[in-house]
C-alpha positions in Angstrom: 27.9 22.6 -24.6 25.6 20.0 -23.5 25.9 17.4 -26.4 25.8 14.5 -23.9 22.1 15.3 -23.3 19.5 12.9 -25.3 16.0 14.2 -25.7 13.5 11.4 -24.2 10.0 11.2 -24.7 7.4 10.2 -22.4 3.5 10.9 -21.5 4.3 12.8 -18.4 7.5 15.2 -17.8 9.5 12.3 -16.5 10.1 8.8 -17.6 7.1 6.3 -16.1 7.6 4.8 -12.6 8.3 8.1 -11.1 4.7 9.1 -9.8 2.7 6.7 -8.1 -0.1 7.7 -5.4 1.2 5.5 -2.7 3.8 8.0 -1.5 0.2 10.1 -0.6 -1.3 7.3 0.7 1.3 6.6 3.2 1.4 10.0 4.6 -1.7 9.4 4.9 -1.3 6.0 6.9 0.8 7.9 9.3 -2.1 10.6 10.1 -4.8 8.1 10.6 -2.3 6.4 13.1 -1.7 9.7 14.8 -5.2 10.1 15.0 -6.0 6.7 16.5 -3.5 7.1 19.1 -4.4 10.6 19.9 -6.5 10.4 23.0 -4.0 7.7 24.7 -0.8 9.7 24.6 0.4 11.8 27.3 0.0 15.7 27.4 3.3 16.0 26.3 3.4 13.8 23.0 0.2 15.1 22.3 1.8 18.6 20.9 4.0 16.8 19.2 1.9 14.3 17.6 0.1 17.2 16.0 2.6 18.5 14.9 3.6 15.6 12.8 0.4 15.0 11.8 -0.1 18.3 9.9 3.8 17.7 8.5 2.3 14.3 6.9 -0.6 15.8 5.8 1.1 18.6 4.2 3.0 15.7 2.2 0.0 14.4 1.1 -1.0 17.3 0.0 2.2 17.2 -2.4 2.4 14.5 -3.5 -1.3 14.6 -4.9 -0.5 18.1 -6.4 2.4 16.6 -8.2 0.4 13.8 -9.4 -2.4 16.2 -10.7 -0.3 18.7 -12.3 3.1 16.4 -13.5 1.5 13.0 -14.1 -2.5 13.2 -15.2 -2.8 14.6 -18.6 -5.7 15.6 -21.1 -6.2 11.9 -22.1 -6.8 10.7 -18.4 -9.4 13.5 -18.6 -11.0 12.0 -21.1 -11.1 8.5 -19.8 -11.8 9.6 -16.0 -13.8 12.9 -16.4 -13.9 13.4 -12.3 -10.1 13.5 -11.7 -10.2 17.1 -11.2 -12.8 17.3 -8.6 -11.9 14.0 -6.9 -7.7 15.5 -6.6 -9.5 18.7 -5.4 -11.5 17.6 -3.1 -8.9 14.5 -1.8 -6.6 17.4 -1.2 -9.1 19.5 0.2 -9.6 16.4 3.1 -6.0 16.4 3.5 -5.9 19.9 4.7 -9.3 19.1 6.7 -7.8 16.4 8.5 -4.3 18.5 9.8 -7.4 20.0 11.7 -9.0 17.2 13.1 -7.6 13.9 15.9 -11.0 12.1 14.5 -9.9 8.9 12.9 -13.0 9.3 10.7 -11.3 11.7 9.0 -8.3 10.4 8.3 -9.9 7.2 7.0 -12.1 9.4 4.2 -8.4 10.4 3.1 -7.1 7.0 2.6 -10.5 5.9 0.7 -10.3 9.2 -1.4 -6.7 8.0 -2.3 -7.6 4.8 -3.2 -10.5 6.4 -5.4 -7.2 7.8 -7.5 -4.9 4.8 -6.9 -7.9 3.3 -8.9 -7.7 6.2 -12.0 -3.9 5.9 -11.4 -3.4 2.2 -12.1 -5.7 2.4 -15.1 -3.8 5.0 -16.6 -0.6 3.0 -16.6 -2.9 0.5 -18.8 -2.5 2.9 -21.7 
């Protein structure tokens, strides 16, 4: 019934140039913006500033899930023995900063994402 379908082979359950950890990191962008511009908004944005802030976070949260269970494999392991903590705890801080208008925060996200932006693009070495 479904002849038309090839099999196709790759490291990670979809062809390479699929994942890439900037989709997290801009998210992430976005809350740190919030956050800076918190504490100058009106009374009324502020609600709704939040709100958008823990949507974006959330995405961050994803997209680093789908990275850490669709793209890093058993040989990244290997090669970067930390990538399990450092996803758990980068997701971890992207759940703490939905919590939190402290810029401080946000910024601790965006260096923990670099941190695997760094793992990432030696991966795609291999």
């Amino acid at each position: 019934m479904f002849n038309f379908i090839k099999p196709v082979y790759a490291h990670c359950d979809l062809p390479c140039g699929v994942y890439d950890p900037i989709q997290a990191r801009i998210e992430a962008e976005s809350v740190l913006n919030i956050q800076k511009k918190y504490s100058d908004l009106h009374d009324e944005d502020k609600i709704r500033s939040i709100f958008i802030k823990e949507q974006r976070a959330d995405l961050v949260k994803q997209h680093l899930w789908i990275l850490w269970t669709d793209y890093f494999k058993p040989e990244h392991l290997e090669k970067h023995p930390n990538i399990h903590e450092l996803l758990w705890q980068t997701t971890k801080q992207a759940g703490a900063v939905k919590k939190s208008v402290d810029p401080s925060s946000g910024e601790k996200l965006l260096s923990m994402i670099d941190e695997i932006t760094e793992i990432f693009v030696d991966t795609k070495k291999v």
